[in-house]
C-alpha positions in Angstrom: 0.0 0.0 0.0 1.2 3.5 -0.8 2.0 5.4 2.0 0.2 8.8 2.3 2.0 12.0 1.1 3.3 14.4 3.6 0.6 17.3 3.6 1.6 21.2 3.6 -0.1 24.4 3.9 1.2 27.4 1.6 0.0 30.4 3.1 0.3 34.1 1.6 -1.5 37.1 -0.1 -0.1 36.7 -3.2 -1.6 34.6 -5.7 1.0 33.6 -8.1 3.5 33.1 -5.4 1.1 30.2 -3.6 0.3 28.9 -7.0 4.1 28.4 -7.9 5.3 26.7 -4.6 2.3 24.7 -4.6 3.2 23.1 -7.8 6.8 23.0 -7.0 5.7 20.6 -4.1 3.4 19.1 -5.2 5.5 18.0 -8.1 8.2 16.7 -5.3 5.4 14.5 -4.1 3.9 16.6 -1.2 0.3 17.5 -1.0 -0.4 20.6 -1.1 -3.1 22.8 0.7 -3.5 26.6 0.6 -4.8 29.1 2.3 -4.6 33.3 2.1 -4.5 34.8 5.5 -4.7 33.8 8.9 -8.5 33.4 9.4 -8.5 30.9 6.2 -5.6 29.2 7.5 -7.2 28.2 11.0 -10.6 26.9 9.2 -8.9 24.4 7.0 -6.8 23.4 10.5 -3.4 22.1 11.3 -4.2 18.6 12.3 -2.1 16.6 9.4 -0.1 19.6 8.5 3.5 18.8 8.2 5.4 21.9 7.3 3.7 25.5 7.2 5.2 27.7 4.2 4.5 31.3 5.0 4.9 34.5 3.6 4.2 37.2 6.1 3.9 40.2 3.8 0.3 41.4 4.1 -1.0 39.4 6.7 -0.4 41.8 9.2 -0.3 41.7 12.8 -2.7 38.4 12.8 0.1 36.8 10.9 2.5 37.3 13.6 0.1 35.0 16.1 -0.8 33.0 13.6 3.1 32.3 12.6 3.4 31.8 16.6 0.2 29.8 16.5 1.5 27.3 14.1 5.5 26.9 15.8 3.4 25.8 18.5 1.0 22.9 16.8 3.2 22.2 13.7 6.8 23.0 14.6 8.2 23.4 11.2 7.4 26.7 9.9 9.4 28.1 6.9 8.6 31.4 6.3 9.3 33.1 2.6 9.5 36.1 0.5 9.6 37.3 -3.2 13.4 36.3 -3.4 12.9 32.8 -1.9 14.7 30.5 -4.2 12.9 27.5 -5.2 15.7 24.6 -4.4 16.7 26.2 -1.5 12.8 25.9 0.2 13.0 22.4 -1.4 16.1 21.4 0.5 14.4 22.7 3.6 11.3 20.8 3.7 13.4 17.8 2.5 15.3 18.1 5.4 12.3 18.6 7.7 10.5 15.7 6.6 10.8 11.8 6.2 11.4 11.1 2.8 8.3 11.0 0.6 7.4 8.3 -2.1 8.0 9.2 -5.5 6.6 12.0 -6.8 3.5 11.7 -8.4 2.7 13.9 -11.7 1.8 17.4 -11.2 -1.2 18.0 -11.5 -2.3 19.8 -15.3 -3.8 23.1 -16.2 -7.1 22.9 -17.6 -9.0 25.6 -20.0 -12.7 25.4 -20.3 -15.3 28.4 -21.4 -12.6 31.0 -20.8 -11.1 29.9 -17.6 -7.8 28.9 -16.5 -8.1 26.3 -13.6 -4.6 25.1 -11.8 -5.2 22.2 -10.0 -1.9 22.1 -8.8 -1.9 25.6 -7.9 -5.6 25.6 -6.3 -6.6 28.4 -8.1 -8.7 29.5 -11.1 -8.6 32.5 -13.2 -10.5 34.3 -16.0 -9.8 35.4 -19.7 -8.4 38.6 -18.1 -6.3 36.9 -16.1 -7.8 37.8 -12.8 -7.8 35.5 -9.8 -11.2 34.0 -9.2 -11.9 33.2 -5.4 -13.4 30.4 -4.5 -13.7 28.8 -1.2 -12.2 25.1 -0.5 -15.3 23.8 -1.1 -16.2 25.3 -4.4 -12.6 24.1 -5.6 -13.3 20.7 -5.0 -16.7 20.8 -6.4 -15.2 22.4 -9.6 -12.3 19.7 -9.7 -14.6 17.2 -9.7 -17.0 18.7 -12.3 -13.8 19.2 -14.7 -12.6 15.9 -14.4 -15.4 14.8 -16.1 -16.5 17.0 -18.7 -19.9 15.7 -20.6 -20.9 13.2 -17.7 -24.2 13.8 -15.9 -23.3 13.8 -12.1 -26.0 13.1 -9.6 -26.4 14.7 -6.2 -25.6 11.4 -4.4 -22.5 10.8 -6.6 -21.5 14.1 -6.0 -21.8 14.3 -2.6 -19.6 10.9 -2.1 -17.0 12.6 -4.1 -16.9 14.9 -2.5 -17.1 13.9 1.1 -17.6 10.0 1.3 -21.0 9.7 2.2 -23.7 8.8 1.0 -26.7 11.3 0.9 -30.1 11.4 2.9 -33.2 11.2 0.8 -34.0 15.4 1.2 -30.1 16.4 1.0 -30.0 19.2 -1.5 -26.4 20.8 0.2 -24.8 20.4 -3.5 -27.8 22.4 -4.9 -26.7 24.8 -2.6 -22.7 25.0 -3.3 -23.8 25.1 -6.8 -25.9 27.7 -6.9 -23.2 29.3 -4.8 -20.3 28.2 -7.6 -22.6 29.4 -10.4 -22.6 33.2 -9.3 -18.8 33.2 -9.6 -18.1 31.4 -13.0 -21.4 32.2 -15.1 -21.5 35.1 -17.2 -25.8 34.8 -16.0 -26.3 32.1 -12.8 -29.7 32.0 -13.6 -29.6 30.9 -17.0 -26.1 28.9 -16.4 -23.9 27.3 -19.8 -20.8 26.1 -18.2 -22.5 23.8 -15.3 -26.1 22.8 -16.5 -29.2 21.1 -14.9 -29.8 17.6 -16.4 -33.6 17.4 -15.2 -34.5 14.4 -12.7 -30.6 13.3 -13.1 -28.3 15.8 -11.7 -26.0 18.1 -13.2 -23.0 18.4 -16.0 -20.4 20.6 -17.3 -21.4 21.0 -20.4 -18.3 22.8 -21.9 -15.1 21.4 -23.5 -12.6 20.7 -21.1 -8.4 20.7 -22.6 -5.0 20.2 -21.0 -2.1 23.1 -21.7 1.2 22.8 -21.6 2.9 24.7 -18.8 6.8 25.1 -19.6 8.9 23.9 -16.6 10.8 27.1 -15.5 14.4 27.6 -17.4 17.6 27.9 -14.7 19.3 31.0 -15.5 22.1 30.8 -17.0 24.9 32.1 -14.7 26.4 35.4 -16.4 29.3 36.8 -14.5 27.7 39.5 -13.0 25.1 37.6 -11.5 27.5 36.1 -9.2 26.6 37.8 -5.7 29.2 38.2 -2.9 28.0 37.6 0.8 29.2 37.6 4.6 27.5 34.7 6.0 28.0 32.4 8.8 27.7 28.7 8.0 26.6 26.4 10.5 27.9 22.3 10.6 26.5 19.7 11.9 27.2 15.5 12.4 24.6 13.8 14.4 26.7 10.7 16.7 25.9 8.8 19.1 26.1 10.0 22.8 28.6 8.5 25.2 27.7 5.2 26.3 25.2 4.5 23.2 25.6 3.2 20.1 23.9 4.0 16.9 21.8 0.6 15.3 23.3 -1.4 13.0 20.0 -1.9 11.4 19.8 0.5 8.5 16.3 0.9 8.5 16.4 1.5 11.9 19.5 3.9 11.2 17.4 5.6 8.3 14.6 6.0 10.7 17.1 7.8 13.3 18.6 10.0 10.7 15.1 10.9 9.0 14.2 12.4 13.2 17.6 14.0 13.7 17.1 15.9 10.2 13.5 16.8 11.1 14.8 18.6 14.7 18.0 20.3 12.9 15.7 21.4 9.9 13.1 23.0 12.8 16.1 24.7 15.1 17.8 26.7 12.2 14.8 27.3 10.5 13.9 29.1 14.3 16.6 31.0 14.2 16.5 32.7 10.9 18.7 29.9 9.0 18.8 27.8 6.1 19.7 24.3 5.6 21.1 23.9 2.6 22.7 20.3 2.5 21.9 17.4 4.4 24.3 14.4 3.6 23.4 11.0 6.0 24.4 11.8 9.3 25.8 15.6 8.5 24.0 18.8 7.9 24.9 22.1 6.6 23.1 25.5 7.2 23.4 29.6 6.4 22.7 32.5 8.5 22.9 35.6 6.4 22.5 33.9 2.9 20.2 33.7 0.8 18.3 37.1 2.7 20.7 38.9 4.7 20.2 39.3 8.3 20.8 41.1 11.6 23.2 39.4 14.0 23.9 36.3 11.5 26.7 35.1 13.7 24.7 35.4 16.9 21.8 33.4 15.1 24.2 30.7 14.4 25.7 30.1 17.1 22.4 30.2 19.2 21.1 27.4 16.5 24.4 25.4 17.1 24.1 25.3 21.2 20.5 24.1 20.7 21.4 21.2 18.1 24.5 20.3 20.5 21.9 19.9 23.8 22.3 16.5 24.9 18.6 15.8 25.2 17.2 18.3 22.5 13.6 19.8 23.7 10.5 19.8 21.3 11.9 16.6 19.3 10.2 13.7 21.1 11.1 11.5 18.4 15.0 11.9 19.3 16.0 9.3 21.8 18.3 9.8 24.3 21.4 8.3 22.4 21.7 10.8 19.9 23.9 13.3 20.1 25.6 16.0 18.0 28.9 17.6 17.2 28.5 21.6 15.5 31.4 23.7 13.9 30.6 27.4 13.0 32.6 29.5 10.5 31.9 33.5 8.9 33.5 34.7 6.1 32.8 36.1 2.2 31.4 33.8 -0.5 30.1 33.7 -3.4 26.3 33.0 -4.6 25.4 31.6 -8.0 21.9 32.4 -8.9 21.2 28.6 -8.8 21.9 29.1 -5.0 25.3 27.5 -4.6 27.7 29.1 -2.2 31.3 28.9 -3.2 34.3 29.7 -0.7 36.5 28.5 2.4 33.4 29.5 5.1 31.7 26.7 4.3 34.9 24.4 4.3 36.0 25.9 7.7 32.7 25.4 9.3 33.1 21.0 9.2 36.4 21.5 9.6 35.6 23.2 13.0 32.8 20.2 13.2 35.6 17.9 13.3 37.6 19.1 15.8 34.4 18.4 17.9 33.6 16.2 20.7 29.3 15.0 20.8 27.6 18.0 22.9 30.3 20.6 21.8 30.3 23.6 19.4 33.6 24.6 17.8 33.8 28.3 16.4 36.5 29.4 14.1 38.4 32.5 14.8 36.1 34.8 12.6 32.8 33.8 14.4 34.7 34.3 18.1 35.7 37.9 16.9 32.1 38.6 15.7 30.3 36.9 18.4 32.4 39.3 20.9 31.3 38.6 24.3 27.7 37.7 23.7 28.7 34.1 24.5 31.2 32.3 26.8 34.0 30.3 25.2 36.9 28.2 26.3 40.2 28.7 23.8 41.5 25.5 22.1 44.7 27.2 21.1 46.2 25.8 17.3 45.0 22.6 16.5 46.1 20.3 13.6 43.1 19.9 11.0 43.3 17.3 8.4 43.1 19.4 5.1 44.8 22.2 6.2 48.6 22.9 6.2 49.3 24.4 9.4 47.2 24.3 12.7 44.3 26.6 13.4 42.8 28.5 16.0 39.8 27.1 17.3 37.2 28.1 20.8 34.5 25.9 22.2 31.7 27.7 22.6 30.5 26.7 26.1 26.9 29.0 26.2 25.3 32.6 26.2 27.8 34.8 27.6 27.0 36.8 31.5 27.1 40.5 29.8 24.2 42.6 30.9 23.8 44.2 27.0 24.7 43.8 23.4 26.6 47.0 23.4 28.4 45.8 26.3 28.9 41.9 25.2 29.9 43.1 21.2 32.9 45.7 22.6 33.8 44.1 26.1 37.4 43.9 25.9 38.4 46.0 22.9 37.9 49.6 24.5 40.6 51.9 24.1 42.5 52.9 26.8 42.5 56.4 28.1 45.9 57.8 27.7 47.1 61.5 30.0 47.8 62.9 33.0 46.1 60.6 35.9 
């Protein structure tokens, strides 16, 4: 038996924005529901909700408890804007969830009487180009109706279509969402073309119904100016085993363990403003600062890397006590391709510094402990020998939030200048 698809919500304002990630999902084999602001969102629900996409452009204050809302119930909430790059949100609900089966075909775009209906996309538009609304359940009663063009469709079949049951003897609820569905899409509702009354049978869509083509989008070609350099603080992490466990020789079992430790480091950088980027078996690889660039990038990292190095991580039931991580954290320049791959040492430096690591510890490089200034506490390693690199390098542990009573005071402690004249 096929196992059921991961489900996730795509909330935002903008229309063409939902309707592209949705078929970018859905096309990696997610299913896909959408809603438009924060009321909508709450009466399709949470329960079976997987990963919230959100962009919080135009939602407005209500989106800020709403984001809140769904951290609380769902945990993984990704949150986007008009310069989201498509892989890069792909990595990172691939990292937060259990691998899904294989993707099933996108969904097509249908045409019928002058509309544009994207099933992937959950959203229908006129000739003009114009966004019609319709609520959930007028999408689903449209679906059905243009997945079978020409065929007369009783109330009963409709209504077990539509919701699995079968219908009482004086059930006219689908005359009702009809009517309802009929004053958005005919040109006159009371004298309908498009869905039609078959008399003592039920109704039909009674117009041709045809498949377009809709191009898969082109990657840019990478011209040399498009090549973007960034400051960014890269983030590494291995998940081990703690002291006195063992990880199972089972690879299911292993898979299994992996699949939860990906889920819980996907949801802690995604918390603190990161990205993750790469997640290779045991070892993952985040941004702060890249590909939107932030406030306090280094500070956000190295926050994220404490909480991924706890030795019982909160909010990740699934975790067991045996698992434990190792995190190194580098900053520096790279450079962005506008396919999203970052090029440059930082990246490097940060699993180097993972290396050097014990399970529980964070290693920072030399960049991040002159950024980070005193907002945390560290314990120097002095130069250590790293395979890879030709002479030994400085390395801290960072041991946990540092005792300064400001971030004025934490960034300059220890770098004021000293007053120089007559005492």
């Amino acid at each position: 038996m096929a196992r059921k698809r991961n489900r996730i919500m795509v909330i935002g304002r903008d229309v063409a924005q939902r309707a592209r990630f949705a078929r970018l999902l859905n096309g990696a084999g997610y299913r896909v529901e959408i809603a438009e602001d924060a009321p909508h969102t709450r009466r399709i629900g949470f329960d079976g909700i997987a990963v919230a996409i959100v962009a919080p452009d135009g939602l407005g204050p209500e989106g800020r408890g709403l984001i809140e809302q769904m951290r609380a119930a769902i945990g993984n909430v990704l949150l986007i804007d008009a310069s989201t790059d498509e892989a890069v949100l792909l990595a990172q609900v691939t990292g937060a969830l259990a691998p899904v089966d294989a993707p099933e075909p996108v969904e097509p775009v249908l045409k019928f009487g002058g509309y544009r209906l994207d099933l992937a996309g959950h959203s229908l538009s006129d000739a003009a180009g114009k966004e019609v609304p319709l609520t959930h359940g007028e999408f689903a009663l449209l679906r059905v109706f243009v997945q079978r063009p020409g065929r007369v469709l009783s109330r009963e079949l409709l209504l077990q279509l539509l919701s699995g049951r079968d219908a009482d003897t004086y059930d006219r609820s689908i005359d009702m969402q009809i009517v309802r569905l009929r004053r958005k899409i005919e040109p006159e509702p009371r004298r309908p073309m498009l869905i039609v009354t078959v008399p003592n049978s039920g109704y039909k869509l009674a117009v041709t119904v045809r498949q377009i083509e809709v191009p898969e989008p082109a990657a840019p070609e990478a011209a040399p100016g498009d090549f973007e350099r960034r400051h960014v603080t890269a983030l590494a992490a291995e998940m081990l085993a703690a002291d006195g466990f063992t990880l199972p020789d089972d690879p299911e079992e292993l898979r299994m363990l992996i699949d939860a430790w990906r889920r819980h480091a996907a949801s802690v950088v995604a918390r603190h403003g990161g990205v993750l980027a790469v997640c290779r078996v045991r070892e993952a690889l985040a941004y702060f600062g890249y590909p939107a660039a932030q406030e306090h990038a280094t500070e956000r990292a190295l926050h994220a890397a404490l909480a991924l190095a706890e030795r019982v991580p909160r909010g990740e039931p699934m975790l067991p006590p045996g698992v434990a991580a190792r995190v190194g954290v580098a900053s520096g320049l790279v450079v962005a391709d506008p396919s999203g791959e970052v090029l440059g040492e930082t990246p490097a430096e940060a699993i180097r510094m993972q290396t050097l690591a014990q399970p529980g510890q964070v290693i920072a490089a030399a960049s991040v402990r002159r950024l980070g200034g005193e907002l945390f506490a560290y314990r120097e390693l002095g130069l250590l020998a790293v395979v890879g690199q030709a002479g030994p390098v400085q390395a801290w542990q960072v041991m946990g939030p540092g005792a300064h009573a400001s971030r004025s005071e934490a960034l300059h402690a220890g770098v004021a200048t000293p007053l120089v004249g007559p005492r």
